[in-house]
N, C-alpha and C positions, 0 to 999 in steps of 0.2 A: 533785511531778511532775518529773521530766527536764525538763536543759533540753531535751536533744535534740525533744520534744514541743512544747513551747513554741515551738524555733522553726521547728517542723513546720507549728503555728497560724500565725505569721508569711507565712513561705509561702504558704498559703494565702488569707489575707488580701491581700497584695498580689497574687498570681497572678487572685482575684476580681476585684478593681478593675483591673487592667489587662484583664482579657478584657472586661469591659464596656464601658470609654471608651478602649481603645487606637485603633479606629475614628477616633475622633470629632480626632485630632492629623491628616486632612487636611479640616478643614472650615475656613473661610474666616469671616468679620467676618461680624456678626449685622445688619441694621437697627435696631436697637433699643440705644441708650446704648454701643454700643460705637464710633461715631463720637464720639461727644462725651466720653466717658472716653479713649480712644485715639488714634484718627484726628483729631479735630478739637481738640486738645489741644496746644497749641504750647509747654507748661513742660513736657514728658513729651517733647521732639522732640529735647534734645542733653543728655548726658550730661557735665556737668563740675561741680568743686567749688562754683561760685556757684551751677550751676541745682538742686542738691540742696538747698543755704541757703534756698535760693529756695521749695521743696517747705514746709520745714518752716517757714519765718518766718510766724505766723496774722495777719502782716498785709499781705505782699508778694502772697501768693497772689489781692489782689482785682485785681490788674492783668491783665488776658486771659484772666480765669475767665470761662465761659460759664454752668456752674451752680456754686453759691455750695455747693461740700463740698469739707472740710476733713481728706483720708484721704491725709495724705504717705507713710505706709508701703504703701500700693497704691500711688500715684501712682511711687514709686521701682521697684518693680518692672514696672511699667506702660516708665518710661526705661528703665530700665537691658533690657527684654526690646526695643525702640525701635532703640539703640542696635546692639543683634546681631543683631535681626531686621527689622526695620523693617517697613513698611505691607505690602508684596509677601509677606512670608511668617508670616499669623496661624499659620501650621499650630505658630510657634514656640510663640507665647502660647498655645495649646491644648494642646502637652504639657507645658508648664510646669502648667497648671492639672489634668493629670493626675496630675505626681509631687506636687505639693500636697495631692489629695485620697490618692493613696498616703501620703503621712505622715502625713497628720490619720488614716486609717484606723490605723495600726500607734502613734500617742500615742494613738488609743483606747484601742488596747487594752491600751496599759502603764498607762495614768492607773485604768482599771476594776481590771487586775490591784492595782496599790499599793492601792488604795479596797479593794479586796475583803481584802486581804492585813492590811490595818490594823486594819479590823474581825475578824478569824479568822472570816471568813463560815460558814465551814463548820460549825464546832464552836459556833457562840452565835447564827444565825439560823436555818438551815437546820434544822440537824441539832434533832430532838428529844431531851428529855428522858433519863436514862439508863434510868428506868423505862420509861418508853413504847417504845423500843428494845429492851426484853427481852420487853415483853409480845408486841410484835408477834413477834418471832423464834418466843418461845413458840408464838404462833397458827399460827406460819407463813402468815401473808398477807401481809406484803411480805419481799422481802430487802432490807431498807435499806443505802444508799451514799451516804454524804453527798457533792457535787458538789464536784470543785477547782474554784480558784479562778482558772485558767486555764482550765478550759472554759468558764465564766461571763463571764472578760473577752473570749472570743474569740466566743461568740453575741453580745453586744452591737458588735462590733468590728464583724464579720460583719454584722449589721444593717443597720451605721452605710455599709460598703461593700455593700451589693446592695440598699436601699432606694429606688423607686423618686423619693422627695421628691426628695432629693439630684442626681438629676441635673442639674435647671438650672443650680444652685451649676457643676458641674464643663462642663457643654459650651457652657456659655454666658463667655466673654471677660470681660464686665461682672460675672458672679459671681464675682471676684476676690476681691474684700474680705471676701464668706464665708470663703474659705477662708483667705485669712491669718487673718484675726479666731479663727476656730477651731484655729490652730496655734498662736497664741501663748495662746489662753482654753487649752488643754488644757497645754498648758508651763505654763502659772502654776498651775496646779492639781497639776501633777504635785511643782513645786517645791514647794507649798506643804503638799502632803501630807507633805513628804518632809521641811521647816526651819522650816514652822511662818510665822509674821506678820513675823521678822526676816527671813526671804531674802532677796538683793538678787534675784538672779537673778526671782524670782518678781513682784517690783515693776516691774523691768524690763519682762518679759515684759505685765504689768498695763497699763505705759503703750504697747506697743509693740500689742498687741491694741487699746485705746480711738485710735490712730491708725492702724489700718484701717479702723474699722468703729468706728460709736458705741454697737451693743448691747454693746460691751465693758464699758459703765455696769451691766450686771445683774452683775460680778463681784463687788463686794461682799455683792451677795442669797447668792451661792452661797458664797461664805465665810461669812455668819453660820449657813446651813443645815449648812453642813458643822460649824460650831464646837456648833452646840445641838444636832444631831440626832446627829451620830456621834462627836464627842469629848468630847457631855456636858458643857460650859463652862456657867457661868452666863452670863447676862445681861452680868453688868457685864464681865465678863476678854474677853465677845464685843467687846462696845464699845468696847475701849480695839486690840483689833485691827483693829478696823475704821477707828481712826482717820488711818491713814495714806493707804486710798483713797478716803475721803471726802474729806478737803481736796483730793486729786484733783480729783476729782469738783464741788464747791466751785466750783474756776476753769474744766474742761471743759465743763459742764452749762451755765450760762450763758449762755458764750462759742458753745456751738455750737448751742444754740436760738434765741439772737439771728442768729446767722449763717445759720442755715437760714431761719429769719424774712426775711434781706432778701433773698435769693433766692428765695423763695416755693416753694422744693421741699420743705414741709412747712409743717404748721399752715393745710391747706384741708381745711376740713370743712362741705359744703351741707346735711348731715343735723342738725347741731345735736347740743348734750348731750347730749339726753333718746336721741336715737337711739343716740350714742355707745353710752350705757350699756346701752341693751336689745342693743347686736350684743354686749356681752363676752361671751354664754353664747354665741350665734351662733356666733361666733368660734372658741370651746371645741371646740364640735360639730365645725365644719367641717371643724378641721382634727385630730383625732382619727381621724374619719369619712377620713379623707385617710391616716392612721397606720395605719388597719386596712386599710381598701380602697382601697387606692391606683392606681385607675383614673382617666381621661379628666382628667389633669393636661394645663395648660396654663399658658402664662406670664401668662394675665392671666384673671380673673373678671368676669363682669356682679356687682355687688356685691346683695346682695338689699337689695329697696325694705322704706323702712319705711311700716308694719310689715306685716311676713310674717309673721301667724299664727302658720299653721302651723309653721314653721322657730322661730319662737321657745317655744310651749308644749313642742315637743320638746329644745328646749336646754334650756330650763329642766330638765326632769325630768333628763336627760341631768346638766345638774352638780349637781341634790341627790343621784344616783346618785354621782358624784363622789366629793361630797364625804363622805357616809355610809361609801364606801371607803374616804378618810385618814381618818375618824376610827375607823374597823376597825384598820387599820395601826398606827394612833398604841397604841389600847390593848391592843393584838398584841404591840408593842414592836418592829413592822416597820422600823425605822427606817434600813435600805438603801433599800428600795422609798419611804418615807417623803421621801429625799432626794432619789430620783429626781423627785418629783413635783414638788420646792424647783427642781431643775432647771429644769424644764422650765416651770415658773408663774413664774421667773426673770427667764427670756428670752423667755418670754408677755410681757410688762409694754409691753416699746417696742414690739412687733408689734402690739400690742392696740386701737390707735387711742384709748385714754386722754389720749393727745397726738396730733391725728389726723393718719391720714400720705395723700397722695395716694393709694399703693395698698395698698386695704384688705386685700386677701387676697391672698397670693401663696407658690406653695411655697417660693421659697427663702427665704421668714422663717421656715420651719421646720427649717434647718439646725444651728443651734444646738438649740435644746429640742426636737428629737426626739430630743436623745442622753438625756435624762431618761426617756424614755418606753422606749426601745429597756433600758434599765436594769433598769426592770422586769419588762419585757416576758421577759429569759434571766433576771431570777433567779425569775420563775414556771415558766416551765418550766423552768430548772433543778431546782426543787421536786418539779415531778410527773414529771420525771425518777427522778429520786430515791427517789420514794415507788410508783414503779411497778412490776409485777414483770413488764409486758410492753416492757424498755426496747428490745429490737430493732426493735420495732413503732414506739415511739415515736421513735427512732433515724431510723427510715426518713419518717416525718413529720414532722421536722423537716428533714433535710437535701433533701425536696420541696420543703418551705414555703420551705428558701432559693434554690432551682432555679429557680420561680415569680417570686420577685422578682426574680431577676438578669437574667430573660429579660423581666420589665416595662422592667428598668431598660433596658437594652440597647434594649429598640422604642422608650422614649418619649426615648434619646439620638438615636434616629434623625431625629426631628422636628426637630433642632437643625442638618442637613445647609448650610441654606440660610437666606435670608429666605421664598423662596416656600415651600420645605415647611414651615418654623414658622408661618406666618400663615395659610395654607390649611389648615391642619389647626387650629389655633386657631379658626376662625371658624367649621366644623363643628360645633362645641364650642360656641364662644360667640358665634352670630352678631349680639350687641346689644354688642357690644365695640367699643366706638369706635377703643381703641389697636387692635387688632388688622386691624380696616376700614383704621383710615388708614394701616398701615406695610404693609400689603399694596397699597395704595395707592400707596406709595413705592415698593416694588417695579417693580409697572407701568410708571409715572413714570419710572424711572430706566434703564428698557428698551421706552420712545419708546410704550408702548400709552397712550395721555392717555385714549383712551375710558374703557376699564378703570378706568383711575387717577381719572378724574372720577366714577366712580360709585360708589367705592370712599370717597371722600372725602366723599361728598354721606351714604353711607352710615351713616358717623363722626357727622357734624353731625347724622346725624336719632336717633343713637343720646344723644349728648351734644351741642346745640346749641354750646357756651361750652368745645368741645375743642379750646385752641389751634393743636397743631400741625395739625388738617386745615381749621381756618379759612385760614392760611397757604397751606399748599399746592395749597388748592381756590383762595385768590385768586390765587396766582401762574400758576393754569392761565388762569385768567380775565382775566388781563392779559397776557399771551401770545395769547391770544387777539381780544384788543382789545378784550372784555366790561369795559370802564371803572368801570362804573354798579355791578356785578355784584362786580368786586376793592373798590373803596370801602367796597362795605355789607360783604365781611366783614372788612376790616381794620379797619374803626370797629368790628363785632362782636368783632376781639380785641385792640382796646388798651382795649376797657373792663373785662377781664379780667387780674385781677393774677397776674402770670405771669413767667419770668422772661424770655419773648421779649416782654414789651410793648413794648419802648425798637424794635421791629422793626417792628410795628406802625405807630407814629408816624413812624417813619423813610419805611415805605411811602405813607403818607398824605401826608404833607410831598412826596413826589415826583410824586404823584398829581395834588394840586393845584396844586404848579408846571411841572409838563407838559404834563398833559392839558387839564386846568379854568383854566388862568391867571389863578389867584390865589394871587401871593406872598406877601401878607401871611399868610393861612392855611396857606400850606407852610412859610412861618417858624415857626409857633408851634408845627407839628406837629414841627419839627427840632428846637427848642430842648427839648421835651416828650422825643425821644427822646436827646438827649444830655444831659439831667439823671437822665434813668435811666440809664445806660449810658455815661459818660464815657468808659470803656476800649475801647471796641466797635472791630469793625475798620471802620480807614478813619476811624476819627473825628478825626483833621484834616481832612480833607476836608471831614465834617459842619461842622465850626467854620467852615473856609472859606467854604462855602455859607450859613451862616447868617449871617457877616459883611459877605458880599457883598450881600444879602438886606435888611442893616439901613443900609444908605448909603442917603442918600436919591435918587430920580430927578432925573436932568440934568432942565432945559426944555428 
């Protein structure tokens, strides 16, 4: 192919992704983790040689952490955008998060093109037999074309830029660490197609992805898939490659399950093993069912109760269909589309709630492993391209099918404008959404409607009783209000929730009871309760002071 074509594809590719989220560079701070990623993040507030140390030391970072994550290559660019743009102008951090998602679109499509180029796609997957090629000419029922290998990288590119999933990743501030995590996951793959298990480059890249983003842990899955399925390695020469980001892995894995552990933003699970295990097909479904018809996305799910029947007899069938497909593949010798699926059951793994996460289903975990599926997805129809003798026809259905997407992706970046339009429109969608009640709620709240806001929150609690932050903000309403009786019961409802705002909790009660109810002794023990959690918290000299003063005993 010309380059001149190729970088015609280019083109195209970024011209796509800018018409869609160029909009979205004058939208403002989201409610939702972009205060406490950003805003409320005082190591991300001055840019100098010690506060970068600072970023990367895994042990300095517990002092004035609010949640206990460990991603200093976000966190850096998080300052350093801080630094030039500060609080007054997110619109900076938004087209930063545009040309992000422009380059992870154009290393798609270089890393697909190398992938496709290495295997001779065309001539030993695609393309048939030389007899089968004659016979058909003979019949004259197809004129066959075997497809380049840059048309191929640039539908899945294409995909990967007008796919409605992906929006959140890009208009949303906090879906940062997607996008780095995916620029350096597709650099190491490009390096590593390119030198093999010695790259440094590729190693680099390996540790600079698992410190944005910890699904960077599925990297060695896709290197063994990549060594058994397309370069045909045994077993043991995979293993000895894999050796190097495994003892990674070794000191990261550990260190950042125990770290999420003491911060509690991961490993809550009310549902139990057994549920665990019956949503993995769930899971499958859903978000497949998301890859096809990617309709009435939102940033947050009611999770389905176990057990849902229904929803699971149709997973089930759904992945014996599945799987009876790779084992077609496998004895096909499909082993492009074979790695796509290595891909994307990769970076399934941490999404999967096998380690279970707070939020169970969300589209931006399917940033990563839809690029496995979008894989397949252009080299089938590259096929029936191929094999077709009506390709104008098909020509013209396919570049609708991209039209369609681009114009989903474009309405559902519009939801992203504000707090009020994301949560009103969320709650349409899913009005058993506790997050989605209580940060519209905040909303409210934060433009003096308390009615609103109180109902909005009371909303939250009847959705999820044990939903920290609207326990909080429903008792802060009630103590402003002078409802005493009304803030006590639910701050005692969330310091018995392990959380990472408990240490807030206690704080609140200890004040409560030496205020209102005058009793020191029990405000003492609710302070000392929140400053054994929370040592670093703000103002906690103060705390100490108050608890010191607290522990003298009374004059006669």
């Amino acid at each position: 192919m010309p380059r001149s074509k190729i970088w015609l594809y280019v083109f195209i590719l970024i011209a796509a992704t800018i018409s869609i989220y160029a909009h979205t560079a004058r939208y403002g701070f989201i409610g939702w983790d972009d205060d406490k990623d950003v805003l409320n993040k005082p190591r991300i507030q001055q840019l100098t040689a010690s506060s970068v140390m600072h970023l990367f030391n895994p042990s300095g970072i517990f002092e004035g952490q609010y949640y206990y994550e460990y991603f200093p290559v976000t966190d850096l660019s998080y300052m350093i955008e801080w630094h030039f743009y500060g609080k007054d102008f997110p619109q900076g951090f938004h087209m930063d998060n545009v040309l992000l998602q422009t380059i992870n679109v154009v290393l798609v499509f270089i890393a697909v093109l190398i992938f496709l180029r290495k295997q001779e796609y065309s001539s030993k997957v695609v393309c048939p037999p030389p007899a089968e090629i004659l016979r058909r000419v003979r019949n004259d029922k197809v004129h066959y074309s075997p497809p380049q290998n840059a048309t191929i990288a640039f539908f899945v590119a294409l995909l990967f830029a007008v796919h409605p999933l992906m929006v959140e990743n890009v208009t949303w501030i906090s879906g940062r660490k997607d996008l780095l995590l995916m620029m350096f996951y597709l650099l190491w793959f490009v390096f590593y197609m390119r030198s093999g298990s010695k790259s440094i480059p590729a190693f680099v890249c390996f540790i600079l992805a698992l410190l944005s983003k910890f699904q960077a842990v599925t990297i060695p899955g896709v290197l063994a898939a990549y060594e058994l399925l397309i370069n045909r390695s045994d077993i043991k020469t995979t293993a000895k490659k894999l050796i190097p980001s495994i003892i990674i892995l070794l000191i990261y894995v550990p260190y950042t399950m125990w770290y999420y552990h003491k911060g509690a933003t991961a490993f809550v699970d009310y549902g139990g093993l057994l549920w665990t295990m019956l949503f993995l097909p769930e899971a499958v479904f859903i978000y497949f069912r998301k890859l096809l018809l990617p309709f009435d996305l939102t940033p947050v799910y009611t999770t389905p109760s176990f057990p849902d029947t229904g929803l699971l007899v149709v997973s089930m069938i759904f992945f014996v269909v599945l799987f009876v497909w790779m084992v077609t593949l496998f004895k096909n010798k499909k082993f492009s589309s074979l790695f796509g699926f290595a891909w994307f059951f990769a970076n399934f793994v941490p999404i999967s709630n096998v380690i279970p996460l707070p939020t169970k289903i969300a589209d931006r975990y399917m940033y990563e492993a839809a690029l496995g599926m979008f894989l397949i997805a252009a080299l089938w129809t590259a096929d029936v391209y191929s094999h077709s003798d009506r390709k104008r026809e098909l020509a013209v259905v396919y570049a609708s099918l991209f039209i369609v997407l681009a114009f989903l992706s474009y309405r559902q970046s519009l939801h992203w404008k504000n707090s009020f339009a994301l949560w009103n429109y969320t709650i349409q969608l899913q009005p058993r959404s506790a997050v989605a009640r209580n940060n519209l709620g905040v909303y409210y709240k934060d433009h003096s409607d308390i009615k609103r806001a109180t109902h909005e929150f009371e909303r939250a609690l009847s959705a999820d009783k044990k939903f920290v932050p609207a326990l909080w903000n429903l008792g802060i309403i009630y103590l402003n209000k002078g409802n005493y009786d009304g803030a006590l019961s639910l701050f005692m409802r969330m310091s018995e929730v392990k959380a990472p705002e408990q240490y807030m909790a206690f704080r609140a009660l200890g004040a409560l009871y030496l205020v209102f109810y005058n009793n020191p002794a029990q405000a003492k023990k609710y302070f000392e309760q929140s400053y054994l959690l929370n040592p670093h918290q703000a103002d906690a000299d103060t705390l100490k002071t108050i608890i010191g003063n607290l522990s003298k005993p009374d004059k006669p």
